[in-house]
C-alpha positions in Angstrom: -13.8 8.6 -13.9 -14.2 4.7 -13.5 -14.3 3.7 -10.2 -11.7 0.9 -11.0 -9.1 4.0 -12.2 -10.3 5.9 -8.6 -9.7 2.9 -6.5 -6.5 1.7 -8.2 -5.3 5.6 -7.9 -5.8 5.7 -4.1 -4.0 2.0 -3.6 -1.0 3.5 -5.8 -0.7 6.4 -4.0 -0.4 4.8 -0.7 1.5 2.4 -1.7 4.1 5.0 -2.2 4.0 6.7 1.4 4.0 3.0 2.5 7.5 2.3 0.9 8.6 5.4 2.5 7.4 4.4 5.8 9.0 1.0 5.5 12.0 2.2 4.3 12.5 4.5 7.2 11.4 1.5 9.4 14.2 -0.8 7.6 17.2 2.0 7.4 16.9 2.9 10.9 15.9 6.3 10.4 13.7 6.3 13.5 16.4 5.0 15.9 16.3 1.5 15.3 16.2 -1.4 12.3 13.0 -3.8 12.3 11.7 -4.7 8.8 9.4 -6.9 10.1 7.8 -4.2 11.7 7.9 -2.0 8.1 6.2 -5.0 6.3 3.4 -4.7 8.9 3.3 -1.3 8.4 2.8 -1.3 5.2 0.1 -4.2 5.8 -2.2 -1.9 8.1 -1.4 0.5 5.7 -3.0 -1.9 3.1 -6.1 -2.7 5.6 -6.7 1.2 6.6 -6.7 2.3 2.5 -9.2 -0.5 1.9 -11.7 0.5 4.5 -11.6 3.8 3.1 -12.3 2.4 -0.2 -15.2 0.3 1.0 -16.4 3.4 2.0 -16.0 5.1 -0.5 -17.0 3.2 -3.6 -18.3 -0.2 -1.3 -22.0 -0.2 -3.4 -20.2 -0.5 -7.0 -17.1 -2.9 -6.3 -18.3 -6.6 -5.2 -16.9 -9.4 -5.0 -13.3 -9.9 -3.4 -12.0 -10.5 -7.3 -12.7 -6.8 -8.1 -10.5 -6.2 -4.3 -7.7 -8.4 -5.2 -7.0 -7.0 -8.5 -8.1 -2.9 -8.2 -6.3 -2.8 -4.7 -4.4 -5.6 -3.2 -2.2 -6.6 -6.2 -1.4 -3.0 -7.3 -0.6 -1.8 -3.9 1.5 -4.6 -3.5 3.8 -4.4 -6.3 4.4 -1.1 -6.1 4.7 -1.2 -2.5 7.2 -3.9 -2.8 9.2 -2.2 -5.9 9.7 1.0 -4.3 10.4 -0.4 -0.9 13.2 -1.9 -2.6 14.4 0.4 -4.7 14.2 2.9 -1.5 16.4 0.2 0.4 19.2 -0.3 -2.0 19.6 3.6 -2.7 19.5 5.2 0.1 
Protein backbone atom coordinates (compact mmCIF):
# COMPACT_ATOMS: atom_id res chain seq x y z
CA UNK A 1 0.00 0.00 0.00
CA UNK A 2 1.05 3.80 -0.60
CA UNK A 3 2.22 5.28 2.32
CA UNK A 4 -0.12 8.30 1.65
CA UNK A 5 -3.38 5.65 1.90
CA UNK A 6 -1.40 4.19 5.38
CA UNK A 7 -0.99 7.49 6.79
CA UNK A 8 -4.43 8.98 5.81
CA UNK A 9 -5.93 5.45 7.22
CA UNK A 10 -4.31 5.90 10.74
CA UNK A 11 -5.46 9.85 10.82
CA UNK A 12 -9.14 8.61 9.84
CA UNK A 13 -9.31 6.13 12.27
CA UNK A 14 -8.38 8.36 15.09
CA UNK A 15 -10.20 10.85 14.19
CA UNK A 16 -13.07 8.71 14.91
CA UNK A 17 -12.20 7.57 18.63
CA UNK A 18 -11.44 11.41 18.84
CA UNK A 19 -15.11 12.46 18.13
CA UNK A 20 -16.11 9.86 20.60
CA UNK A 21 -13.82 11.23 23.16
CA UNK A 22 -15.03 14.74 22.54
CA UNK A 23 -18.41 13.88 22.48
CA UNK A 24 -18.32 12.29 25.80
CA UNK A 25 -16.22 15.29 27.02
CA UNK A 26 -19.15 17.75 25.56
CA UNK A 27 -22.44 15.52 26.70
CA UNK A 28 -21.23 15.23 30.14
CA UNK A 29 -20.81 11.65 30.09
CA UNK A 30 -17.84 11.75 32.44
CA UNK A 31 -19.55 13.92 35.18
CA UNK A 32 -19.19 17.21 33.77
CA UNK A 33 -19.65 19.55 30.40
CA UNK A 34 -16.26 21.26 28.98
CA UNK A 35 -15.91 21.31 25.21
CA UNK A 36 -13.16 23.22 25.32
CA UNK A 37 -11.46 20.58 27.03
CA UNK A 38 -12.90 17.87 24.08
CA UNK A 39 -11.41 20.16 21.35
CA UNK A 40 -8.06 19.86 23.08
CA UNK A 41 -8.49 16.37 23.35
CA UNK A 42 -8.97 15.82 20.22
CA UNK A 43 -5.87 18.20 19.45
CA UNK A 44 -3.32 15.99 21.49
CA UNK A 45 -5.07 13.37 19.93
CA UNK A 46 -4.01 15.04 16.59
CA UNK A 47 -0.28 15.66 17.95
CA UNK A 48 0.19 11.94 19.58
CA UNK A 49 -1.22 10.19 15.98
CA UNK A 50 1.41 12.34 14.15
CA UNK A 51 4.38 11.37 16.17
CA UNK A 52 3.45 7.95 15.60
CA UNK A 53 3.32 8.55 11.97
CA UNK A 54 6.69 10.35 11.89
CA UNK A 55 7.73 7.25 13.28
CA UNK A 56 6.44 5.28 11.37
CA UNK A 57 6.74 6.47 7.78
CA UNK A 58 9.10 9.90 8.86
CA UNK A 59 11.95 8.89 5.94
CA UNK A 60 9.23 8.87 2.93
CA UNK A 61 6.79 11.80 3.86
CA UNK A 62 8.78 15.41 3.86
CA UNK A 63 7.82 18.42 3.79
CA UNK A 64 4.91 19.83 6.06
CA UNK A 65 2.57 19.94 2.66
CA UNK A 66 2.61 16.09 2.45
CA UNK A 67 1.48 16.53 6.79
CA UNK A 68 -1.13 19.01 6.16
CA UNK A 69 -2.96 17.22 3.53
CA UNK A 70 -2.27 13.17 4.41
CA UNK A 71 -2.96 13.94 8.25
CA UNK A 72 -4.03 17.22 9.48
CA UNK A 73 -6.89 18.08 7.06
CA UNK A 74 -8.36 14.56 6.96
CA UNK A 75 -8.30 14.11 10.64
CA UNK A 76 -9.80 17.32 10.94
CA UNK A 77 -12.87 17.04 9.01
CA UNK A 78 -13.79 13.93 9.98
CA UNK A 79 -12.97 14.76 13.47
CA UNK A 80 -15.11 17.74 13.30
CA UNK A 81 -18.18 15.92 11.19
CA UNK A 82 -18.53 13.21 13.53
CA UNK A 83 -18.07 15.25 16.64
CA UNK A 84 -20.97 16.90 15.45
CA UNK A 85 -23.10 14.50 14.23
CA UNK A 86 -22.29 12.61 17.71
CA UNK A 87 -23.43 15.98 19.47
CA UNK A 88 -26.77 16.54 17.89
CA UNK A 89 -27.81 12.73 18.19
CA UNK A 90 -27.09 11.63 21.14
Amino acid sequence: MDTTVKVVSIHLVAAIVAAFISVSFSLGWLGFKNEALAFVAGLIILYVIGQVCQNLFGEEIKGFSAWLWDGILPFAFCWFILWTILFNYL
